[in-house]
C-alpha positions in Angstrom: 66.1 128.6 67.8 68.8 126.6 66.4 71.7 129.3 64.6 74.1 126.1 63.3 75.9 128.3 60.8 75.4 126.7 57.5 77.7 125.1 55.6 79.5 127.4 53.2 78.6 126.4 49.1 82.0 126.4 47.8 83.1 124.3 50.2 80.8 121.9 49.9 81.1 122.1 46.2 84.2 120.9 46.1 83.7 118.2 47.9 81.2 116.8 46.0 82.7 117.2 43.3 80.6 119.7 41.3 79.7 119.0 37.6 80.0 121.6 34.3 76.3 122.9 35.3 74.8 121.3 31.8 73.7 118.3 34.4 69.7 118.8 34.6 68.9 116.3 37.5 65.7 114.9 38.5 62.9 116.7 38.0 59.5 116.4 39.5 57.9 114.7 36.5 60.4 112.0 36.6 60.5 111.2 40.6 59.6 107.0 41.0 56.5 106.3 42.7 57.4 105.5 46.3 58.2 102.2 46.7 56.2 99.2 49.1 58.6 99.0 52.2 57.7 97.7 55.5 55.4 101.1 56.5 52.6 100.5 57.9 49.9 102.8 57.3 50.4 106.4 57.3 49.3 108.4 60.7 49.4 105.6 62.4 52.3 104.3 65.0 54.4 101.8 64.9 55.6 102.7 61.4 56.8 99.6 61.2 55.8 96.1 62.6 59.6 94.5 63.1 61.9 97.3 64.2 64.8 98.6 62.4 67.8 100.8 62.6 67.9 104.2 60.8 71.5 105.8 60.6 71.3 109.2 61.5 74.4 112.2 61.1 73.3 114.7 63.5 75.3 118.4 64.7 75.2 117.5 68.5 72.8 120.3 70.8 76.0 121.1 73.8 72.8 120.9 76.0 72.3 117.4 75.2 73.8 115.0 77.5 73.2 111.4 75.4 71.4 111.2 72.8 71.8 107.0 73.6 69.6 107.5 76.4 67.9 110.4 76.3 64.7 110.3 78.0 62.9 111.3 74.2 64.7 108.9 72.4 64.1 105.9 74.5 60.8 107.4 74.3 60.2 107.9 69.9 61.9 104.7 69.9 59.3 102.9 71.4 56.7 104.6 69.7 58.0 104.5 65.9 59.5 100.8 66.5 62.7 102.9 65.0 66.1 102.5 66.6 68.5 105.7 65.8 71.9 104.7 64.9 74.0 108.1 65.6 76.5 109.7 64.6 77.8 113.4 65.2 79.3 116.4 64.6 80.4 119.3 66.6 79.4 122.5 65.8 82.9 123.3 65.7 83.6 120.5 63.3 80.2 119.8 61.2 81.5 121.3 58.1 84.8 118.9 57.7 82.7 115.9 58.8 79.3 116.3 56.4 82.1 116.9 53.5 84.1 114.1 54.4 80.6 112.1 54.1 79.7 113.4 51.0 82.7 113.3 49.6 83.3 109.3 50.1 79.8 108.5 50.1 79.6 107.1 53.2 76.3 108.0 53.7 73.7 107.6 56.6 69.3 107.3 55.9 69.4 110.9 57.5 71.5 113.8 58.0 70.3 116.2 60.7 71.0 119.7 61.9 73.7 121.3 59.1 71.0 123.7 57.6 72.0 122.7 54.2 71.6 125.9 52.0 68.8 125.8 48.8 72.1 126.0 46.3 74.0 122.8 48.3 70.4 120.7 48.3 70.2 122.0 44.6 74.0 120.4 44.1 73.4 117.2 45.5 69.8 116.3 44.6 70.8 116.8 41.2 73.4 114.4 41.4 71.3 112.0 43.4 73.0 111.7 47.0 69.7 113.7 48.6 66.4 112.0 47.6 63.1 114.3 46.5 60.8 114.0 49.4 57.5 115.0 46.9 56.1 111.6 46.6 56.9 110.6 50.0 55.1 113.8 51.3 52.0 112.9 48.8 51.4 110.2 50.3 53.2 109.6 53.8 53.5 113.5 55.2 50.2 113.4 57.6 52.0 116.3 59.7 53.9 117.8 57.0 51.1 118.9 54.4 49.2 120.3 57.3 52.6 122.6 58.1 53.2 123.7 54.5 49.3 124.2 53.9 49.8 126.7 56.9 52.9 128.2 56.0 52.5 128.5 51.7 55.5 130.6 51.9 57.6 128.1 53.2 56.5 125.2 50.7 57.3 128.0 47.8 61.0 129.0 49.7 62.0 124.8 50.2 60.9 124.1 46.6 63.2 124.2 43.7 63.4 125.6 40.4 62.9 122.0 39.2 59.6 121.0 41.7 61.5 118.9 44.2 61.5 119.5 47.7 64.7 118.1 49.2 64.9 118.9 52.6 62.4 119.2 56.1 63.1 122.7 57.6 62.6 123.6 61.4 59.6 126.0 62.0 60.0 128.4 64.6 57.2 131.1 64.7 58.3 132.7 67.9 56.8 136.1 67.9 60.0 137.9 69.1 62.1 135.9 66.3 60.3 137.1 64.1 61.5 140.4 64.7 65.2 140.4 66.1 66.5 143.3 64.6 66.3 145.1 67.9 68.2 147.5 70.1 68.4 147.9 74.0 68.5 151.2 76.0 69.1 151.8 80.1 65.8 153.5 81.1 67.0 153.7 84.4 69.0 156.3 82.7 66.4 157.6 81.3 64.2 158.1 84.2 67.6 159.4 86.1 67.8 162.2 83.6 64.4 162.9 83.2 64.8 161.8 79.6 61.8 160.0 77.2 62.0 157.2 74.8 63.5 158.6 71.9 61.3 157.9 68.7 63.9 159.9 66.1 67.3 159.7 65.0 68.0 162.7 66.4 66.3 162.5 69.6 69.2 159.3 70.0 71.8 161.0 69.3 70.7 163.6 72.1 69.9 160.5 74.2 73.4 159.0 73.9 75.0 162.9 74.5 73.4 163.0 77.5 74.4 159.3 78.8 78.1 160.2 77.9 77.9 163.9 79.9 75.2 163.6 82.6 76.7 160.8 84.8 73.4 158.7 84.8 75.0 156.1 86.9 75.6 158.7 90.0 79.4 157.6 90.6 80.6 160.9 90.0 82.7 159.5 87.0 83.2 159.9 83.5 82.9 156.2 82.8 79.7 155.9 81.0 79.7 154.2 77.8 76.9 155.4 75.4 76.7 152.7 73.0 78.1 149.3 72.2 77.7 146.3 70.0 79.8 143.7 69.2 81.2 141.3 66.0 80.6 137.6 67.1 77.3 137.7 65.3 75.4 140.0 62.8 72.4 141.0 64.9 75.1 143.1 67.5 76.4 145.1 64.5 75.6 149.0 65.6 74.1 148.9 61.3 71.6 145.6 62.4 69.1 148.3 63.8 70.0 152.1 63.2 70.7 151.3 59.5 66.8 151.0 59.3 65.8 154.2 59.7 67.8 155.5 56.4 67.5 152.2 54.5 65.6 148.8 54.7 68.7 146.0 55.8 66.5 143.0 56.5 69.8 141.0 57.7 67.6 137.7 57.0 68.0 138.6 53.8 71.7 138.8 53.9 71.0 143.1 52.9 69.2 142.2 49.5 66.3 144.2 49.0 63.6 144.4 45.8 63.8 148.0 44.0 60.7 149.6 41.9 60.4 147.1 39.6 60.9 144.0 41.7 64.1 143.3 40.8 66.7 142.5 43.6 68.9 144.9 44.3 71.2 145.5 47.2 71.4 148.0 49.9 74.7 148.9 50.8 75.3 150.7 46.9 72.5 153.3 47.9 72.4 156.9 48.8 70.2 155.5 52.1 73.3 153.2 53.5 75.4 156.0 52.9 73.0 158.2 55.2 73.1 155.7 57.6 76.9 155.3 57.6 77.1 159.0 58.1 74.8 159.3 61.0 76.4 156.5 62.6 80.4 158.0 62.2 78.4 161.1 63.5 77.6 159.2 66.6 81.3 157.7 66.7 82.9 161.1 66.2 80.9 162.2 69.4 82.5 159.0 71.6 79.0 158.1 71.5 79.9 154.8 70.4 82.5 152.4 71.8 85.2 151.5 69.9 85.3 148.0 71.4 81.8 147.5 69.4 84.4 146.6 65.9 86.1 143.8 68.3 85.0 142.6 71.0 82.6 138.9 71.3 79.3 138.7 73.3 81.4 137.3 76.7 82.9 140.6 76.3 79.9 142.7 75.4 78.6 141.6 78.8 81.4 142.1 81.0 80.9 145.7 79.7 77.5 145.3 80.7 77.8 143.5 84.3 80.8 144.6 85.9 81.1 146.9 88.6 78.9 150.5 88.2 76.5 150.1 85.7 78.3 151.5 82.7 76.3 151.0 79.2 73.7 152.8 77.8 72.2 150.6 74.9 73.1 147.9 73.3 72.6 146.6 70.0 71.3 143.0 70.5 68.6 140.4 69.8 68.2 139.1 72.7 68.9 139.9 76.5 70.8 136.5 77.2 73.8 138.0 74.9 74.3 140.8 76.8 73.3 140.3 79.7 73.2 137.6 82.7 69.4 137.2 83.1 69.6 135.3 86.1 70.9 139.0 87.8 68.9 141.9 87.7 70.5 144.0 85.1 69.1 143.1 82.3 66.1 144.1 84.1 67.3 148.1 83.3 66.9 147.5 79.9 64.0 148.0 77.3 64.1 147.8 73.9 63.8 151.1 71.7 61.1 150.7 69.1 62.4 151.7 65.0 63.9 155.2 65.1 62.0 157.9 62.6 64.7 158.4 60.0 65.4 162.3 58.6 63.5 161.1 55.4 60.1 159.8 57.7 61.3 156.1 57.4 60.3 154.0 60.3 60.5 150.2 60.1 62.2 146.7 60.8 62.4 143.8 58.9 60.2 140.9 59.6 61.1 137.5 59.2 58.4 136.0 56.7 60.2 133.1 55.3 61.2 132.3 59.3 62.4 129.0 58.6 65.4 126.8 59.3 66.0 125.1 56.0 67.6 122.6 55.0 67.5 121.2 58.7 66.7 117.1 58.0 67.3 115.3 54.7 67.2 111.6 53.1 70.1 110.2 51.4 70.0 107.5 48.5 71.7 105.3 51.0 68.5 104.7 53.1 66.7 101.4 52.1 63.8 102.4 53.8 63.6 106.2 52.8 59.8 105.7 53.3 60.3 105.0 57.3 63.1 107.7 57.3 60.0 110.3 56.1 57.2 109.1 58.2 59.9 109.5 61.5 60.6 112.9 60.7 57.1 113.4 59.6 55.8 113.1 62.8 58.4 115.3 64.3 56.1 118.4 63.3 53.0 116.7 65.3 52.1 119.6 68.4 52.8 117.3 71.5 55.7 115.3 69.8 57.5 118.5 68.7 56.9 119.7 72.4 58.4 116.0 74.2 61.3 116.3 71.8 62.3 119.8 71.9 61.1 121.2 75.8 61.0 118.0 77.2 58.0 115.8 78.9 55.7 117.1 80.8 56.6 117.5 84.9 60.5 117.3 83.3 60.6 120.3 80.4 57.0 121.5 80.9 53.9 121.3 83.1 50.3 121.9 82.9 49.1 125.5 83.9 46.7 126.4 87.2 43.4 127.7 86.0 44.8 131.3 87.2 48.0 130.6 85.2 48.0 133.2 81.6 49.8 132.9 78.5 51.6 135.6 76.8 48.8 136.6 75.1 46.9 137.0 78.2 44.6 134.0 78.0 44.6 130.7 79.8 47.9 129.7 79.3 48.5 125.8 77.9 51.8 125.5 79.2 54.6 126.4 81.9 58.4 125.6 81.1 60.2 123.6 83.6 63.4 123.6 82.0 65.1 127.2 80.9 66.7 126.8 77.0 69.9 126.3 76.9 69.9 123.9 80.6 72.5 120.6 80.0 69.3 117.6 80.4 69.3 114.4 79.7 65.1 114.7 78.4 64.3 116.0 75.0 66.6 116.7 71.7 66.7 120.7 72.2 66.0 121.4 68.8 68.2 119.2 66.6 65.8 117.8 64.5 63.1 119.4 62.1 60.4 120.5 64.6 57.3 123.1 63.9 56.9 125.7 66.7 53.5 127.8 66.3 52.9 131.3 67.2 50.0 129.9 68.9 52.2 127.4 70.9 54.4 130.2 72.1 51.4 132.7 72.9 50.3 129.8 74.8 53.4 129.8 77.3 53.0 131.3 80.7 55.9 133.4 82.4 56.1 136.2 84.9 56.3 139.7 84.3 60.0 139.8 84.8 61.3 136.6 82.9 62.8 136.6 79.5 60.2 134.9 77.5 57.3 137.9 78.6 59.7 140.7 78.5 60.5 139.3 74.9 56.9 138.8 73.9 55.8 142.5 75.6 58.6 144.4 73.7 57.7 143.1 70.5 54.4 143.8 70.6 54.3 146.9 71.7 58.0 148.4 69.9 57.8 145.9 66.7 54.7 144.7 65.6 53.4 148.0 64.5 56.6 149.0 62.5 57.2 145.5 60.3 57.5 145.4 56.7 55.5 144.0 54.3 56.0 140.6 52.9 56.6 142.5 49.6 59.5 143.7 50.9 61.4 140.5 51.9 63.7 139.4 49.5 63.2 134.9 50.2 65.5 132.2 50.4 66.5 131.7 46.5 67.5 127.9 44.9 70.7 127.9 42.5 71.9 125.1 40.4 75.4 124.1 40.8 76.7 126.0 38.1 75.1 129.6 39.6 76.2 128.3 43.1 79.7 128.0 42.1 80.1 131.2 40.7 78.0 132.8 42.9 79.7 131.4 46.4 83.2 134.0 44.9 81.1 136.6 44.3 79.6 136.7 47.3 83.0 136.3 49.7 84.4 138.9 48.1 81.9 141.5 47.5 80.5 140.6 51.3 84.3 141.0 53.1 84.4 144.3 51.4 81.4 145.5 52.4 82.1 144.5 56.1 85.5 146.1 56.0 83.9 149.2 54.4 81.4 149.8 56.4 83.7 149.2 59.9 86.1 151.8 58.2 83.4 154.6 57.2 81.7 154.4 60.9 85.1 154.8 62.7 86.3 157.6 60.1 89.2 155.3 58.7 87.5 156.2 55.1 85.9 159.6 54.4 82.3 159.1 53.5 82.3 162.0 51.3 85.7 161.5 49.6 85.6 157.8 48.9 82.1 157.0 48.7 82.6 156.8 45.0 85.6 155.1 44.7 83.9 152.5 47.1 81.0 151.9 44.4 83.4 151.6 41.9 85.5 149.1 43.6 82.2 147.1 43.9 81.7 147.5 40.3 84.8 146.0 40.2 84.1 143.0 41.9 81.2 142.1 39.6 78.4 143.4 41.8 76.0 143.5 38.4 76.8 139.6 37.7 76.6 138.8 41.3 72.5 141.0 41.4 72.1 138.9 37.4 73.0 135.6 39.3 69.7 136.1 42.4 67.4 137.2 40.2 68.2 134.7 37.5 67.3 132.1 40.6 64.4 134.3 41.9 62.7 134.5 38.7 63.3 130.6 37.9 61.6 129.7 41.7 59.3 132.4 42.0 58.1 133.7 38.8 56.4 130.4 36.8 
C-alpha cells in the first residue's frame, strides 16, 4: 500500500494563498459540460488518434528504477497513444515541491501520489486550480463508475459538501489492511513455558510476567524483553492495539469516534483511555514494557528483534516486515494475538471501511485535454491494467498458477507473484498512480504456508475478522472548506502534540494518572477541544447528512 504521508493543510494553505472562507466555488450544478477534445470513444483504446504529451507531477516509488523506460510505461504508452511527460518528487521533498507548484501555478495535466487531503482538494477546487471530475466521470469513467458502484462508501467519502468529486483515490482492499491494528507475540515462548494464547487483559499481563522471569529463550539470562514498540509510525504505538480493549481507537480515524447520539466525539477525553493508560503504566511499572518503545525507529525495533538470542516477547506492529527480516526465520516465531477481552467485556479492532487512498491522482486547470488526462487514469482501475502497472507483467511481476496451485482463500489460485513488494525493478509503477486492488484479487494470490502474504491472510482471518467493528462505528474521511481547514489545521497540531506527549508521559509514570487526569482535560478544554469536535461535525453533517 502506498503510506506517502499527506501533505499537511496549513501548509498548503498558505501557499495557495487561502481566501476569507465567504468564496463558495464551483458547485455541481454549475460544472460545464465536458468539452469535444481529440477522445476517441470511451472504453475504447487508443484514446486518442495522434498522440500527445500529458505532464504529470508524480512522488517517485524508491523501488522504481525509470519511470522513462519502464517496462509499463513503454507499455500504456503504446496502448493509450499518451506520452507521460514527468516530473518528481521525493518523498522526502514532495511537500516543498507540490507548494512551490501551487503556489506559482506552474501547473502539470496531472499530479500524482501526494494523497491530497478532502480540506486541501476542498481549498483548491474552489479556487479552480483542481478541476471537478463529475462530468468527465458521467460520461468518460468506464472503469471508474464500476469501482464507486462497488465501493458506495467511497464515492460518499471522495465527494464534497458541494457535489464535486476532485480527486481519483487508490483502492486497496487487502484483507489484512483492512485490519492493521495488530500485535505480535513469541509463541515459541509460549510453547517453552507451557503458556496459551492469552484472550484477556489480564491473562497478558501474566503472559508478559512470565516472559520477563521464566527465561523463555534458555540462555540462562535475564535479558528478555517483554514488550516493545516503537515511534516512527502510529500503528507501533504500545496504545495502537491494547488501547482497544478499554476504548474503541480506530487510528484510521485519527482517534475520533461517534458517541450515543452520533455526534463525533474523541477518545482520548474518556474514562475508557484513561483505563487504558492505567493498565498500560501498570505494565511499564512491571518492566514489562521497554522503555526504548517512546524512542526508538523500526531499524531499531528489529535489531531488538534479530540480534543475537532471541530477546522480544511481542511486538506491537502491523506488519512482520517492520519488525522483522522475513527473509530469516524469526519472524517465523511470531503470531499475532487476536483483540484482548477488556475488564469491562470489550473485545474489538477497528476496521478500515473507508480503506481508501484519497486524494491520490488529480486534474489541474492547466490540462488542455483534461478529457484524455481522465480516460488515462480511468483505465488505471481496469483488473489486468492495475495488475501490469502495479505487480508487473506476467512471467516479470506475476505468473499464471499450476492447476494444483491455491489462493488464499483456498481455491484455484489466479495468480503467483514473481516479484516480492518493495524489490528495486525496472517493470511496473509500484503503486504510484490510482489503482483498484479487490479483495477478490488478493484472495486470488497463491503463497506457501510460511510466506508473508498467507501468514498475513491466515492471521486475520482467524484473530481479526470475527472481532471488527461495525461500519457504524467508523468515524469517515470528512470535507472542509478553506475557512474550517484553516482553523481547524491549529487546532489539531496543538491539541494532537498534547495528546501524544500526554499519553507517553502517563504510560511511563512521568504524570500521575490519578492526580493529573483532570488537569489534563482541562488543559484540553483549554486548547479549544469543543470548537475543534464543532468544526468535524459541522463538515460531517454538511457531507453526510443531506
Amino acid at each position: 500500500m502506498n503510506k506517502w504521508t499527506t501533505i499537511t493543510i496549513a501548509t498548503l494553505l498558505l501557499a495557495a494563498g487561502c481566501s476569507d472562507g465567504k468564496e463558495q466555488g464551483v458547485t455541481k450544478k454549475d460544472l460545464p459540460a465536458v468539452a469535444e477534445g481529440p477522445s476517441t470513444e470511451a472504453g475504447t483504446f487508443p484514446l486518442v488518434k495522434d498522440k500527445i504529451t500529458l505532464k504529470v507531477l508524480a512522488v517517485k516509488n524508491p523501488s522504481v528504477q525509470d519511470y522513462s523506460t519502464n517496462e509499463f510505461t513503454k507499455w500504456y504508452e503504446e496502448k493509450t497513444n499518451v506520452k507521460i511527460e514527468w516530473q518528481f518528487a521525493t518523498p522526502q521533498d514532495r511537500q516543498e515541491k507540490l507548494n512551490l507548484v501551487l503556489a506559482t501555478n506552474d501547473l502539470p495535466d496531472m499530479i500524482i501520489g501526494f494523497g491530497v487531503s478532502p480540506a486541501q482538494q476542498m481549498v483548491y477546487g474552489q479556487q479552480g486550480l483542481f478541476i471537478a471530475l463529475n462530468n468527465l466521470i458521467d460520461k468518460y469513467g468506464v472503469e471508474t463508475k464500476k469501482t464507486l458502484e462497488k465501493y458506495p462508501e467511497i464515492k460518499q467519502a471522495t465527494t464534497a459538501p458541494n457535489g464535486n468529486i476532485y480527486s481519483l483515490s487508490s483502492i486497496d482492499r487487502n484483507p489484512h489492511t483492512m485490519l492493521q491494528q495488530k500485535m505480535w507475540i513469541n509463541t515459541e515462548w509460549l510453547k517453552k513455558l507451557n503458556l496459551d494464547m492469552p484472550t484477556t487483559t489480564d491473562e497478558f499481563e501474566k503472559v508478559l510476567k512470565a516472559f520477563k522471569e521464566k527465561d523463555p529463550n534458555g540462555n540462562g539470562k535475564a535479558d528478555e524483553i517483554p514488550m516493545i514498540g516503537g515511534i516512527q509510525e502510529k500503528l507501533t504505538g504500545l496504545d495502537s492495539f491494547l488501547m482497544n480493549s478499554f476504548i474503541l481507537n480506530d487510528l484510521n480515524a485519527d482517534q475520533l469516534i461517534f458517541d450515543d447520539k452520533g455526534s463525533i466525539e474523541v477518545n482520548f477525553n474518556k474514562p475508557g483511555f484513561k483505563k487504558g493508560l492505567q493498565y498500560l503504566n501498570k505494565l511499564y511499572a512491571q518492566g514489562l514494557i521497554a522503555p526504548e518503545s517512546f524512542t526508538q525507529n523500526n531499524d531499531q525495533m528489529k535489531s531488538l528483534v534479530e540480534n543475537g538470542d532471541a530477546r522480544v516477547g511481542v511486538i506491537s506492529s502491523f506488519i512482520p516486515q517492520v519488525f522483522s527480516n522475513i527473509t530469516g526465520k524469526r519472524w517465523l516465531d511470531y503470531k499475532t494475538v487476536p483483540p484482548l477481552k477488556g475488564p469491562d467485556g470489550l473485545q474489538q479492532t477497528p476496521y478500515r471501511y473507508y480503506s481508501v487512498n484519497g486524494g491520490n491522482l488529480l486534474i489541474t486547470n492547466a490540462s488542455k485535454n483534461p478529457e484524455v488526462a481522465f480516460r488515462w487514469a480511468d483505465a488505471l482501475y481496469n483488473y489486468d491494467i492495475s495488475m501490469s502497472g502495479n505487480i508487473g507483467t506476467e512471467g516479470i511481476g506475476w505468473r499464471k498458477p499450476t492447476t494444483d496451485e491455491l489462493g488464499l482463500n483456498g481455491k484455484p489460485a489466479n495468480w503467483v507473484r514473481l516479484l516480492p513488494s518493495g524489490t528495486l525493478q525496472n517493470n511496473n509503477w509500484a503503486q504510484t498512480t490510482s489503482y483498484h486492488f479487490s479483495r477478490e484479487m488478493f484472495e486470488g494470490l497463491a503463497a506457501g504456508p510460511n510466506e508473508v502474504p498467507r501468514v498475513l491472510y491466515e492471521e486475520t482471518q482467524k484473530n481479526y475478522e470475527p472481532y471488527k467493528t461495525k461500519q457504524e462505528q467508523s468515524v469517515p474521511p470528512v470535507f472542509f472548506d478553506d475557512a474550517q481547514s484553516s482553523e481547524l489545521s491549529d487546532l489539531q497540531k496543538t491539541i494532537k502534540d498534547y495528546v501524544k506527549e500526554m499519553t507517553t508521559r502517563f504510560i511511563i509514570g512521568d504524570a500521575s494518572i490519578d492526580k493529573e487526569w483532570d488537569k489534563y482535560i482541562q488543559t484540553l478544554d483549554g486548547m479549544n477541544l469543543k470548537r475543534y469536535l464543532q468544526i468535524y461535525n459541522e463538515g460531517y453533517k454538511a457531507q453526510y447528512k443531506k
